[in-house]
N, CA, C and O atoms as a GROMACS GRO file, in nm:
protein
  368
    1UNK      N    1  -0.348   0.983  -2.092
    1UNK     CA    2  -0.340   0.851  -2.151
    1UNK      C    3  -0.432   0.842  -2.271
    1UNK      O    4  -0.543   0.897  -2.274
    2UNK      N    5  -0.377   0.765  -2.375
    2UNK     CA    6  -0.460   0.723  -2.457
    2UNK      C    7  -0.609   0.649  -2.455
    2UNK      O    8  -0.628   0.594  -2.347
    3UNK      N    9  -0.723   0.634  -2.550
    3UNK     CA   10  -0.794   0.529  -2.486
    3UNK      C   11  -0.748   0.411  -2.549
    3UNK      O   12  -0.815   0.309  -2.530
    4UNK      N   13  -0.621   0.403  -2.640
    4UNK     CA   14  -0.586   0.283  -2.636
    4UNK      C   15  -0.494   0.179  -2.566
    4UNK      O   16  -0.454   0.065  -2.590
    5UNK      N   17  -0.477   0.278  -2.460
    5UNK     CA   18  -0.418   0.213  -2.339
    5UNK      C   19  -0.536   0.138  -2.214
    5UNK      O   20  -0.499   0.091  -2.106
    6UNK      N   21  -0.634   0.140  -2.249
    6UNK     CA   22  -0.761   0.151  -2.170
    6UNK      C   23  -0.812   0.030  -2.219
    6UNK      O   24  -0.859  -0.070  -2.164
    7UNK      N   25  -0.800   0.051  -2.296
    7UNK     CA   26  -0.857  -0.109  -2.416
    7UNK      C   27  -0.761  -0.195  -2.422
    7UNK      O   28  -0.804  -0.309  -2.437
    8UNK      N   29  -0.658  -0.188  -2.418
    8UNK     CA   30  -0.557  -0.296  -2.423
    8UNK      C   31  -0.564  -0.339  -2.278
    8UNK      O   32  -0.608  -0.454  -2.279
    9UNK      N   33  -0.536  -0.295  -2.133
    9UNK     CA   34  -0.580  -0.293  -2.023
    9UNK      C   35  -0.704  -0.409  -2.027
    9UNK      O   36  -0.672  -0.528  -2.016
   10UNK      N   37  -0.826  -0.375  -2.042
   10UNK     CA   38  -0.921  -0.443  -2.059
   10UNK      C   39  -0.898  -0.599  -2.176
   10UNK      O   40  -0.894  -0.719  -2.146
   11UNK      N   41  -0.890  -0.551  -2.269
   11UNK     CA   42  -0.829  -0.672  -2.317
   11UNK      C   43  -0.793  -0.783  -2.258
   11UNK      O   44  -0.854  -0.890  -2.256
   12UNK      N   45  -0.629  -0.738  -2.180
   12UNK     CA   46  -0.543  -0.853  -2.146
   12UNK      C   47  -0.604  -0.865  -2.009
   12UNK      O   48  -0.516  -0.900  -1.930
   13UNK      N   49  -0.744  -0.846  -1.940
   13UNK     CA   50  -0.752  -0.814  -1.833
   13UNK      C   51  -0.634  -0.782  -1.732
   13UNK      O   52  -0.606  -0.870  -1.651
   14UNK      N   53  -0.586  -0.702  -1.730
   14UNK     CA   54  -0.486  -0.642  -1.674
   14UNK      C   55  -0.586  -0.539  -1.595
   14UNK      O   56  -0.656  -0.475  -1.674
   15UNK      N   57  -0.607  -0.511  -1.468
   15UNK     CA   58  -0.745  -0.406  -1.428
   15UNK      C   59  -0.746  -0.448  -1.317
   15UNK      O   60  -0.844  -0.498  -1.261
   16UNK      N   61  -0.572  -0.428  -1.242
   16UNK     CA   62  -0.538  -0.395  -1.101
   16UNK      C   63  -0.587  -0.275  -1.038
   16UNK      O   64  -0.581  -0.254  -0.917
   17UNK      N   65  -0.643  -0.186  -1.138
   17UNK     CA   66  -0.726  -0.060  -1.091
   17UNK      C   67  -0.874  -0.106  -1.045
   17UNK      O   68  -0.946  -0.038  -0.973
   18UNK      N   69  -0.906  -0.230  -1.098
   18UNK     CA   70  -1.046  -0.230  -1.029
   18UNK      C   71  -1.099  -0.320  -0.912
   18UNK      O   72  -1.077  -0.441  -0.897
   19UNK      N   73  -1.193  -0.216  -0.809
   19UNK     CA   74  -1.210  -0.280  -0.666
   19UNK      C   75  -1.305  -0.379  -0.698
   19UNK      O   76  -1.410  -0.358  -0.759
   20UNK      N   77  -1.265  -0.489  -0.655
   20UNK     CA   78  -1.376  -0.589  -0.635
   20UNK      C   79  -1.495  -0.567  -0.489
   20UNK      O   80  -1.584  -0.642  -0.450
   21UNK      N   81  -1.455  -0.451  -0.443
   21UNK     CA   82  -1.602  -0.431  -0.350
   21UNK      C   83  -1.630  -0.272  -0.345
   21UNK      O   84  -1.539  -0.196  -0.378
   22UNK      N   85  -1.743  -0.227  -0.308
   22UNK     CA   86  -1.789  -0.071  -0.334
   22UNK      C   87  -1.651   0.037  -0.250
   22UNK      O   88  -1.578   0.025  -0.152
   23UNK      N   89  -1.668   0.116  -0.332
   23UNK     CA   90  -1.532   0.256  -0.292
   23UNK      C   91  -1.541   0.238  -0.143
   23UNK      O   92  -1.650   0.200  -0.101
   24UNK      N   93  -1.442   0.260  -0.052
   24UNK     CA   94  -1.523   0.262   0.069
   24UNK      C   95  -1.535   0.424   0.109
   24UNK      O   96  -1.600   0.464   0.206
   25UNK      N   97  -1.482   0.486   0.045
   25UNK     CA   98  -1.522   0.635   0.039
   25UNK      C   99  -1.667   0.702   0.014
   25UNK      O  100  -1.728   0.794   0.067
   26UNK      N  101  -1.697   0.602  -0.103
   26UNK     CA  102  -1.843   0.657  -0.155
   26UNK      C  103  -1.932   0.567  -0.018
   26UNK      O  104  -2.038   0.610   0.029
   27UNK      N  105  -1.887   0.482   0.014
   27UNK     CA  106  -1.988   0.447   0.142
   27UNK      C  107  -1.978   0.494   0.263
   27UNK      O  108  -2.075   0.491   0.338
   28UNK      N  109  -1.864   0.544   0.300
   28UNK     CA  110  -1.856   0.629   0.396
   28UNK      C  111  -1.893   0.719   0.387
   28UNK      O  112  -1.938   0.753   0.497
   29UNK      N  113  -1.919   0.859   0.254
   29UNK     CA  114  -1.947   0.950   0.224
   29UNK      C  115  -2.093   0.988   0.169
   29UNK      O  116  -2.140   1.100   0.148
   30UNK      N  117  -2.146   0.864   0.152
   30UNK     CA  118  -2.257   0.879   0.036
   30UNK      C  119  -2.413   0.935   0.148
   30UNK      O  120  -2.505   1.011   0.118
   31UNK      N  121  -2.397   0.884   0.236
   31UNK     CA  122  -2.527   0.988   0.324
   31UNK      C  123  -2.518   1.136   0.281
   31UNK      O  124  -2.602   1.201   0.220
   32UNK      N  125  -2.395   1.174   0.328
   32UNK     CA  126  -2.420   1.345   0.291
   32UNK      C  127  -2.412   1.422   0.157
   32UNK      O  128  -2.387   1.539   0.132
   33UNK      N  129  -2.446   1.304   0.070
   33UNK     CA  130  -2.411   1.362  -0.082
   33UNK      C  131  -2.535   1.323  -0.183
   33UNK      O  132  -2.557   1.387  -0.286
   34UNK      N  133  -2.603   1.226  -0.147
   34UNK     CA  134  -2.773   1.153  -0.151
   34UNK      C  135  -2.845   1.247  -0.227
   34UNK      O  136  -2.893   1.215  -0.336
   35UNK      N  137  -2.857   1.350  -0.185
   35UNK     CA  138  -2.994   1.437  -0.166
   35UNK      C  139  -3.131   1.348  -0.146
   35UNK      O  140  -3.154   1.304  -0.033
   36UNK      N  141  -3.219   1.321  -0.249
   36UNK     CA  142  -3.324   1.285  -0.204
   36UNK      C  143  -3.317   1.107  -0.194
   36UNK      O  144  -3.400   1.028  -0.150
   37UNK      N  145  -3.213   1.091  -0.241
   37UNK     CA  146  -3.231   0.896  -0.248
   37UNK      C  147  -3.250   0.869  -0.388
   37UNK      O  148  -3.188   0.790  -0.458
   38UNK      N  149  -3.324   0.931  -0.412
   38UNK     CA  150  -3.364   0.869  -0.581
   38UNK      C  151  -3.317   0.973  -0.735
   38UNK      O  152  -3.370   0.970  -0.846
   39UNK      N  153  -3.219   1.044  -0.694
   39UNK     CA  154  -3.146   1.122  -0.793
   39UNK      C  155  -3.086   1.011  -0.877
   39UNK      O  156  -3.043   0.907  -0.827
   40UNK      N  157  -3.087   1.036  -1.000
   40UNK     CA  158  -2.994   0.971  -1.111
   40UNK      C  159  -2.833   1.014  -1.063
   40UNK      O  160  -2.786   1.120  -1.021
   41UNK      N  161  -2.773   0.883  -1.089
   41UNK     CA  162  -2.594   0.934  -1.065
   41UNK      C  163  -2.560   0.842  -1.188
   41UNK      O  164  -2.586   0.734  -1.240
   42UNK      N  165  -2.449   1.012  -1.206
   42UNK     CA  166  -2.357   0.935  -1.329
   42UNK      C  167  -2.227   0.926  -1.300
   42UNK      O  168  -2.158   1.003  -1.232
   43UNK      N  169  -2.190   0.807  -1.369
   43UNK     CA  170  -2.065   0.732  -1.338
   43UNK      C  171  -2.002   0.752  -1.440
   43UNK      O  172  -2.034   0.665  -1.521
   44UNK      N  173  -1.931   0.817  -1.481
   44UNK     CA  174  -1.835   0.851  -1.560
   44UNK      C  175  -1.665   0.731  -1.561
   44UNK      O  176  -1.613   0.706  -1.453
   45UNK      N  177  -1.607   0.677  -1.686
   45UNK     CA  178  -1.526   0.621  -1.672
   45UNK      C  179  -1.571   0.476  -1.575
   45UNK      O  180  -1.491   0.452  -1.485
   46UNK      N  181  -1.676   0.390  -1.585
   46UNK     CA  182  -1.759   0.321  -1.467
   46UNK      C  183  -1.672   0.220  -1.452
   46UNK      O  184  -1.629   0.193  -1.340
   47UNK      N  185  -1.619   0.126  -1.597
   47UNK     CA  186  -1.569  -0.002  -1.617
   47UNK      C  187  -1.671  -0.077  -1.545
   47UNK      O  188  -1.787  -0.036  -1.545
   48UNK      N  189  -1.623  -0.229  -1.458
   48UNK     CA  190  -1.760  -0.305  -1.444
   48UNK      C  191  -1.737  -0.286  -1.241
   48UNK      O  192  -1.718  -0.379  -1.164
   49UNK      N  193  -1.750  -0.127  -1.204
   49UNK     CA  194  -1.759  -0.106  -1.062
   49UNK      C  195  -1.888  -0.164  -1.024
   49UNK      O  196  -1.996  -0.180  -1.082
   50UNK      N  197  -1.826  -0.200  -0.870
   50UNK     CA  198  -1.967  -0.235  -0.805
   50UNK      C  199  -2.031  -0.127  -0.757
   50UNK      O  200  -2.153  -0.140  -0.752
   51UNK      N  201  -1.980  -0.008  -0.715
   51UNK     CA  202  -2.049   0.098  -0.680
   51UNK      C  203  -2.176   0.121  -0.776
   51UNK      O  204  -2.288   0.139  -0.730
   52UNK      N  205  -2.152   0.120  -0.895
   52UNK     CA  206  -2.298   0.134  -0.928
   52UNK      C  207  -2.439   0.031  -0.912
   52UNK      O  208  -2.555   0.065  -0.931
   53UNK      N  209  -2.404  -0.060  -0.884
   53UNK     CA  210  -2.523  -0.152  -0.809
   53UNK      C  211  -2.571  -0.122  -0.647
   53UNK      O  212  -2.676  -0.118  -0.582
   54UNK      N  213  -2.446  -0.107  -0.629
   54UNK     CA  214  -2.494  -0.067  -0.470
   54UNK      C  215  -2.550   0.102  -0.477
   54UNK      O  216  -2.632   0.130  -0.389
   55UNK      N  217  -2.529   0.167  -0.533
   55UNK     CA  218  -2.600   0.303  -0.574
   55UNK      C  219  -2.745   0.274  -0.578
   55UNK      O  220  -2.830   0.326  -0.505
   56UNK      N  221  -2.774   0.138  -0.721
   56UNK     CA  222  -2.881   0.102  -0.746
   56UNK      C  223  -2.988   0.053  -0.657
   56UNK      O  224  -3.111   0.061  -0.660
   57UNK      N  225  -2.896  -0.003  -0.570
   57UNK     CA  226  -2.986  -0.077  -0.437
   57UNK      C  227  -3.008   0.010  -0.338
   57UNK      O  228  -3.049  -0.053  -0.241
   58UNK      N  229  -3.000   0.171  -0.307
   58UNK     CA  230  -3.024   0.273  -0.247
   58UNK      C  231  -3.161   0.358  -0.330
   58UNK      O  232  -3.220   0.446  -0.269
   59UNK      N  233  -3.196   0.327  -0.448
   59UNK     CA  234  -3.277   0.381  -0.528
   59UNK      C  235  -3.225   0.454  -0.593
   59UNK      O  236  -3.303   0.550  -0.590
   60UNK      N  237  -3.089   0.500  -0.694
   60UNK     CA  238  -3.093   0.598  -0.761
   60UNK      C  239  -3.105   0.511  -0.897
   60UNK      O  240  -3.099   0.390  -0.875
   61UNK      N  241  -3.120   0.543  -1.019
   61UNK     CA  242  -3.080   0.518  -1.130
   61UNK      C  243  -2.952   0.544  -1.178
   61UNK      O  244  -2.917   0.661  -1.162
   62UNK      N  245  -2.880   0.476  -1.227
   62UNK     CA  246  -2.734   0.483  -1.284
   62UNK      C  247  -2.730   0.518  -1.377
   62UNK      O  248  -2.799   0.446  -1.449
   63UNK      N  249  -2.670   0.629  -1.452
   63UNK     CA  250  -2.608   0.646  -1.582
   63UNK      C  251  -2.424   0.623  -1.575
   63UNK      O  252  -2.346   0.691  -1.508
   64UNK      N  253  -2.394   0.514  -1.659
   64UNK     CA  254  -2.264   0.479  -1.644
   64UNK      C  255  -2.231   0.444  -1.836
   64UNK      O  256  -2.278   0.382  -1.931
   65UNK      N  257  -2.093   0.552  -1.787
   65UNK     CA  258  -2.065   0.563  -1.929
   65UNK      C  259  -1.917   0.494  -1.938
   65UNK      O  260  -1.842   0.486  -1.841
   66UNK      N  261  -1.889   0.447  -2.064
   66UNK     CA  262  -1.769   0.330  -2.026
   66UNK      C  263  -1.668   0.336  -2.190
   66UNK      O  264  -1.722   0.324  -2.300
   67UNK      N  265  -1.564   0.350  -2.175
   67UNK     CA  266  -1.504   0.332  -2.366
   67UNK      C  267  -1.519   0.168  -2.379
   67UNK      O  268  -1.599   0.128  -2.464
   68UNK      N  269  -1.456   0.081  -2.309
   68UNK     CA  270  -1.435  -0.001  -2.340
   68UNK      C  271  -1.584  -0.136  -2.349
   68UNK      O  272  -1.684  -0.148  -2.279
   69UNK      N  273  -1.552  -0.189  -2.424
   69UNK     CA  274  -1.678  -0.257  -2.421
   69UNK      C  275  -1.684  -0.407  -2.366
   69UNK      O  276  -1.786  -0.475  -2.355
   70UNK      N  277  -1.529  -0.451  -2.330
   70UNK     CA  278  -1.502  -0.517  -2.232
   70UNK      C  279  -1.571  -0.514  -2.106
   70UNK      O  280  -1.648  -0.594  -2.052
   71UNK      N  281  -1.532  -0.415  -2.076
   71UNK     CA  282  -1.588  -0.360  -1.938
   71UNK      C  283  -1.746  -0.361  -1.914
   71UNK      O  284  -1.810  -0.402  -1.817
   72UNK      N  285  -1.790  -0.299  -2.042
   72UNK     CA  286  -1.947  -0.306  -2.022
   72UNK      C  287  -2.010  -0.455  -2.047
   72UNK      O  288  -2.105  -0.504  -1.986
   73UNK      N  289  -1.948  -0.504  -2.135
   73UNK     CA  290  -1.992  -0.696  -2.092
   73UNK      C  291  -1.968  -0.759  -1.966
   73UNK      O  292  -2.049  -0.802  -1.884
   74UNK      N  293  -1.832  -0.759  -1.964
   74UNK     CA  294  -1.798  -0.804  -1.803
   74UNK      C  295  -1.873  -0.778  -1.679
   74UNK      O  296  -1.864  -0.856  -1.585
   75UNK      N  297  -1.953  -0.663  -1.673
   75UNK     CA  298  -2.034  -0.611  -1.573
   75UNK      C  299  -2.166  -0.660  -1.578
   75UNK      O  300  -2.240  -0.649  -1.480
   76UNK      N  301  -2.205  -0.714  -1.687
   76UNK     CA  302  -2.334  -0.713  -1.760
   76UNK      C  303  -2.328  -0.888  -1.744
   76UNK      O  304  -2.434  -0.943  -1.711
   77UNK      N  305  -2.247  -0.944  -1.759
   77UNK     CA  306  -2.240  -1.043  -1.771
   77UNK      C  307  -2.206  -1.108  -1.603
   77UNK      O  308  -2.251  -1.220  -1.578
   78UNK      N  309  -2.129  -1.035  -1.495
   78UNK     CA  310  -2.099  -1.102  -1.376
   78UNK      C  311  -2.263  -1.037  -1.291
   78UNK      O  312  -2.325  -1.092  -1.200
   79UNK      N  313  -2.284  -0.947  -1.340
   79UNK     CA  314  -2.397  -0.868  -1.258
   79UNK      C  315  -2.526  -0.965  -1.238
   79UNK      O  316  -2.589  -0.977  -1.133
   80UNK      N  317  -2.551  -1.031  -1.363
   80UNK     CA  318  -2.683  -1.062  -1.442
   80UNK      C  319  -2.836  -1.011  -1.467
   80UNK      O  320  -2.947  -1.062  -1.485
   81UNK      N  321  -2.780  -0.887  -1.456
   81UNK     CA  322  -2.922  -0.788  -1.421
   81UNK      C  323  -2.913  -0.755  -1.590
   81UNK      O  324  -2.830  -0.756  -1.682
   82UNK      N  325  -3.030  -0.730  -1.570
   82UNK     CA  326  -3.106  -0.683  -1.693
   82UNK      C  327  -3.076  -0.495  -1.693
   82UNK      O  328  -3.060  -0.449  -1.580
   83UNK      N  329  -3.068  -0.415  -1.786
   83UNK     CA  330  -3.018  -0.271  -1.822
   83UNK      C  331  -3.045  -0.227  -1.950
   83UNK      O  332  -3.006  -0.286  -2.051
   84UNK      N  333  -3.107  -0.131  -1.951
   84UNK     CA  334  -3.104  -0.018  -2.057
   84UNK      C  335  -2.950   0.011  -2.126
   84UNK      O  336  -2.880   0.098  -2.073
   85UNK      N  337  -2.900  -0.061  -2.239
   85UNK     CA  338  -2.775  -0.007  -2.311
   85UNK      C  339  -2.807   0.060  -2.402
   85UNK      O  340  -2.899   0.034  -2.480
   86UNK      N  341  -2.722   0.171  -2.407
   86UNK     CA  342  -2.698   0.261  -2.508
   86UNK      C  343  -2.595   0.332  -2.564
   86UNK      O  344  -2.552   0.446  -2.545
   87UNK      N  345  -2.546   0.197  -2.671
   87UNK     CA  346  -2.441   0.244  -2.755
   87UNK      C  347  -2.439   0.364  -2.806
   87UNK      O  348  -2.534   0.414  -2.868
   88UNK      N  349  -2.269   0.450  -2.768
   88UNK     CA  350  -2.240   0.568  -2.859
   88UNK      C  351  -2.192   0.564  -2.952
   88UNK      O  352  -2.203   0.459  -3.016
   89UNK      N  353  -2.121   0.668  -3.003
   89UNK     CA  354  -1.995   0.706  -3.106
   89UNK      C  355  -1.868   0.679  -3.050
   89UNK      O  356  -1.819   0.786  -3.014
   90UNK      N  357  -1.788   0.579  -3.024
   90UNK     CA  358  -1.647   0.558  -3.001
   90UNK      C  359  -1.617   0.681  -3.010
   90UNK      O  360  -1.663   0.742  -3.106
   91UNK      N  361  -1.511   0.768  -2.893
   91UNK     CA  362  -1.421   0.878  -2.919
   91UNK      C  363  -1.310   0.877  -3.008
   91UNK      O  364  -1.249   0.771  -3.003
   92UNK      N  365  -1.264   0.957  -3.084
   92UNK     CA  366  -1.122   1.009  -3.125
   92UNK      C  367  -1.056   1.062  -3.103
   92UNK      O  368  -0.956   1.068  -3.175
   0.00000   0.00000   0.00000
């Protein structure tokens, strides 16, 4: 897929892909994958998941990387937590 299928998605909020509560996989799974508790995890493709807060509330630090910038407001904005942003280079 394009990422301008990703952005239009976000746009029209159309984002039947996203869970309104944590994976229940990563919570079922996430004891044996931990290591020490406080490893950085990166979230690749994040949009505004709750898994990465609930990550956060286990002690890791999040790195969550996102195209759309929808997504990274929307999260930022329903979350109301305060975060380290760091704008990239849009892909081509």
């Amino acid at each position: 897929m394009e990422h301008e299928f990703w952005h239009e998605r976000w746009a029209k909020d159309q984002i039947g892909f996203h869970e309104g509560t944590v994976n229940q996989y990563l919570h079922d799974h996430w004891p044996e994958l931990a290591g020490n508790g406080t490893d950085a995890v990166f979230v690749p493709l994040c949009g505004k998941a709750h898994d990465m807060w609930w990550l956060h509330d286990r002690g890791h630090p999040i790195i969550g990387v996102e195209l759309s910038e929808v997504a990274c407001k929307d999260f930022f904005e329903e979350a109301q937590e305060k975060a380290s942003v760091h704008p990239g280079e849009p892909f081509t």
